[in-house]
C-alpha positions as a LaTeX table, in Angstrom:
\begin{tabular}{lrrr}
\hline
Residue & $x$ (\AA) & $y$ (\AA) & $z$ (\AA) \\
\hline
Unk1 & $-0.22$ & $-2.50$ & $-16.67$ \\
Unk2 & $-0.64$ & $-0.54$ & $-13.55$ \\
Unk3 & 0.70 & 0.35 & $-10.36$ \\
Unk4 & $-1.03$ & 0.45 & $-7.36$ \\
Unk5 & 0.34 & 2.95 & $-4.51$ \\
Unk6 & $-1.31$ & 1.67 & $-0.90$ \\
Unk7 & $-1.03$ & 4.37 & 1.90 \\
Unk8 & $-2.39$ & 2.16 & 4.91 \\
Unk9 & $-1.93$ & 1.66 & 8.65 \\
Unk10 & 1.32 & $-1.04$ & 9.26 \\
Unk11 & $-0.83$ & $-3.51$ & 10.92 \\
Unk12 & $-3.44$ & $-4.14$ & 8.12 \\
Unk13 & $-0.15$ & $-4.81$ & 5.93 \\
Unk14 & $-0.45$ & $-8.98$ & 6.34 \\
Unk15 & $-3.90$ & $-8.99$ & 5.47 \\
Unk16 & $-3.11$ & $-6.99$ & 2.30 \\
Unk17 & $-0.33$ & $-9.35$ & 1.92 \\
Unk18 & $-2.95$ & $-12.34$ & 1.80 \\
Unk19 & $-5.70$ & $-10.47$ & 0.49 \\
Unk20 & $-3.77$ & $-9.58$ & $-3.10$ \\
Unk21 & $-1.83$ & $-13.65$ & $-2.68$ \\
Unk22 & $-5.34$ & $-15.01$ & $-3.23$ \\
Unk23 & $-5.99$ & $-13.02$ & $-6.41$ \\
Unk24 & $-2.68$ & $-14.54$ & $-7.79$ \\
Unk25 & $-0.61$ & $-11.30$ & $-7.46$ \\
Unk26 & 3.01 & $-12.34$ & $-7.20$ \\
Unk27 & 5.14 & $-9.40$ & $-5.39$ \\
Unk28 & 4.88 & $-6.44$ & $-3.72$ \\
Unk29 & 7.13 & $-3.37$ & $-2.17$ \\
Unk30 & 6.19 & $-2.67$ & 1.27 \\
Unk31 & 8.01 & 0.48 & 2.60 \\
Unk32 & 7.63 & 1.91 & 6.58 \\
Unk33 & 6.51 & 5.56 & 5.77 \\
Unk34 & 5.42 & 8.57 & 7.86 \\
Unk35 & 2.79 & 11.01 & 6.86 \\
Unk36 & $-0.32$ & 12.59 & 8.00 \\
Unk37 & $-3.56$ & 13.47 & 6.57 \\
Unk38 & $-6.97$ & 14.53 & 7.90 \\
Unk39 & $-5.68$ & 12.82 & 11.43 \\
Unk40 & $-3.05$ & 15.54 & 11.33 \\
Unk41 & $-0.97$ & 14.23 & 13.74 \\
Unk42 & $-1.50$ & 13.77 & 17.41 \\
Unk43 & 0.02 & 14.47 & 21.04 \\
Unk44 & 1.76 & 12.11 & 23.46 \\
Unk45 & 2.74 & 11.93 & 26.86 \\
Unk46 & 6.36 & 11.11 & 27.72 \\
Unk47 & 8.15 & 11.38 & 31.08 \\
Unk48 & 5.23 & 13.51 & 32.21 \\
Unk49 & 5.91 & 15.97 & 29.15 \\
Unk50 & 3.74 & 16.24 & 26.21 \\
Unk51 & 4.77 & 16.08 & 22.42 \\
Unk52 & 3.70 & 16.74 & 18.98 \\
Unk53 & 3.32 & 13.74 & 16.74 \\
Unk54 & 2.86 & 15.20 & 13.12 \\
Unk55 & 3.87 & 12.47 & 11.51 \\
Unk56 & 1.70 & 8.96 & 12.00 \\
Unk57 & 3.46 & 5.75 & 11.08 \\
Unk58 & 2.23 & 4.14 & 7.32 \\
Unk59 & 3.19 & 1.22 & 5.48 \\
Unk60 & 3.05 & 2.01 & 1.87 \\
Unk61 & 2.57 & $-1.21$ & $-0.80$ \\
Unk62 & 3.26 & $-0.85$ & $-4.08$ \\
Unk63 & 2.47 & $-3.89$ & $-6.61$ \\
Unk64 & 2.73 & $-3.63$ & $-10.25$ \\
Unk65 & $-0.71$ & $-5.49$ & $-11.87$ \\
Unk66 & $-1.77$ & $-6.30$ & $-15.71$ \\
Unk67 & $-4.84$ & $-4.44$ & $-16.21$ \\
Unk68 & $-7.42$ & $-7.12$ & $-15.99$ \\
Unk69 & $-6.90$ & $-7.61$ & $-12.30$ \\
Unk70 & $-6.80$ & $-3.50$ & $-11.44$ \\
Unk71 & $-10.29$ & $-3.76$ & $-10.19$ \\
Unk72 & $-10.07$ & $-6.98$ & $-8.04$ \\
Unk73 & $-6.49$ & $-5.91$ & $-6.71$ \\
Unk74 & $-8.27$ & $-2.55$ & $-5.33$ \\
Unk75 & $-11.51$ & $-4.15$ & $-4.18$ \\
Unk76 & $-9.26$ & $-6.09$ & $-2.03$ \\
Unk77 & $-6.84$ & $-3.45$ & $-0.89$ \\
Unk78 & $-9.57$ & $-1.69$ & 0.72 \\
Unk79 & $-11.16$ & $-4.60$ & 2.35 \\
Unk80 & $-8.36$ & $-5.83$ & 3.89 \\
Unk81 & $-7.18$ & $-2.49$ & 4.93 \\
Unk82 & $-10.56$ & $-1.12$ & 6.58 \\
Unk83 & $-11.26$ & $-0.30$ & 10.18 \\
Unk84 & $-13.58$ & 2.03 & 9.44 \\
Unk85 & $-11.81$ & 4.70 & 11.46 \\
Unk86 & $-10.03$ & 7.61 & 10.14 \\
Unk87 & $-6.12$ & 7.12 & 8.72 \\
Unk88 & $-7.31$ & 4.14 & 7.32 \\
Unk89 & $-5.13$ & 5.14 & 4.22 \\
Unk90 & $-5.30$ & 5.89 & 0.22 \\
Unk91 & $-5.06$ & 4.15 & $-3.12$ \\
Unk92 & $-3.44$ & 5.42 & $-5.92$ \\
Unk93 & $-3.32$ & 4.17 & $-9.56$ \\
Unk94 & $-0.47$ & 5.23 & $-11.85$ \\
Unk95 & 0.36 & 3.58 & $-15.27$ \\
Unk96 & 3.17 & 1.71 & $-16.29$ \\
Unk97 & 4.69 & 2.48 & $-19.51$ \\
Unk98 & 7.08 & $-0.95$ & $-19.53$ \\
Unk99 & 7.92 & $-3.63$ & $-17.28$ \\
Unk100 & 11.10 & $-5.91$ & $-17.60$ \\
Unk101 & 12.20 & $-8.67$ & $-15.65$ \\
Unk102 & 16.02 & $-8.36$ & $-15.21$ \\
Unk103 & 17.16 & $-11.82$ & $-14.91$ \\
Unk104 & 15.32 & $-13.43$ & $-18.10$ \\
Unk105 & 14.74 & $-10.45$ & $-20.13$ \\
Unk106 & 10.79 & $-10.49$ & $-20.13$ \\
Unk107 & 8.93 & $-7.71$ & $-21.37$ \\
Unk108 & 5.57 & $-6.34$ & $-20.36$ \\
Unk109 & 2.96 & $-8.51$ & $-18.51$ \\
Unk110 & 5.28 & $-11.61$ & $-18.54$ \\
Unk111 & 8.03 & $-9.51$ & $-16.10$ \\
Unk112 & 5.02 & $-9.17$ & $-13.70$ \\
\hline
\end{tabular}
């Protein structure tokens, strides 16, 4: 098993949503985060004064996969996700040790 860590801009987040809901993936944790990378921020005009924006709005998805669908889950992470502009996002993949399913009690690949 795996987990998938997506770093991505919040408006691609639907078409994740969908993207992963046609590969059969059942759940996900989407979380409003702020970060920067290469963009490194920006400036902003407000009431005639400008401002430092370091941080960028992100929408971070997390969705725990067996490892036969690792490949296909990523492949259509960053599909779904590209503009082809910078701050388009990340992808990390992190084993899972265990997985268990609270109300039944299912272990491993069943809990997913």
């Amino acid at each position: 098993m795996k987990l998938i860590t997506a770093i991505i801009k919040p408006f691609k987040s639907d078409d994740v949503r969908e993207a992963l809901s046609e590969l059969g993936v059942n759940g996900m944790t989407l979380t409003e985060v702020k970060g920067f990378g290469r963009q490194k921020g920006h400036t902003e005009l407000y009431r005639g004064a400008e401002y430092v924006v370091d941080f960028l709005p992100k929408t971070k998805i997390e969705v725990a996969v067996s490892d036969d669908v690792v490949d296909q889950a990523i492949d259509a992470i960053c599909k779904a996700a590209n503009t082809g502009h910078i701050g388009d996002g990340k992808i990390f993949v992190t084993h899972i040790e265990q997985s268990i399913r609270i109300r039944t009690g299912e272990t491993g690949n069943e809990a997913l």
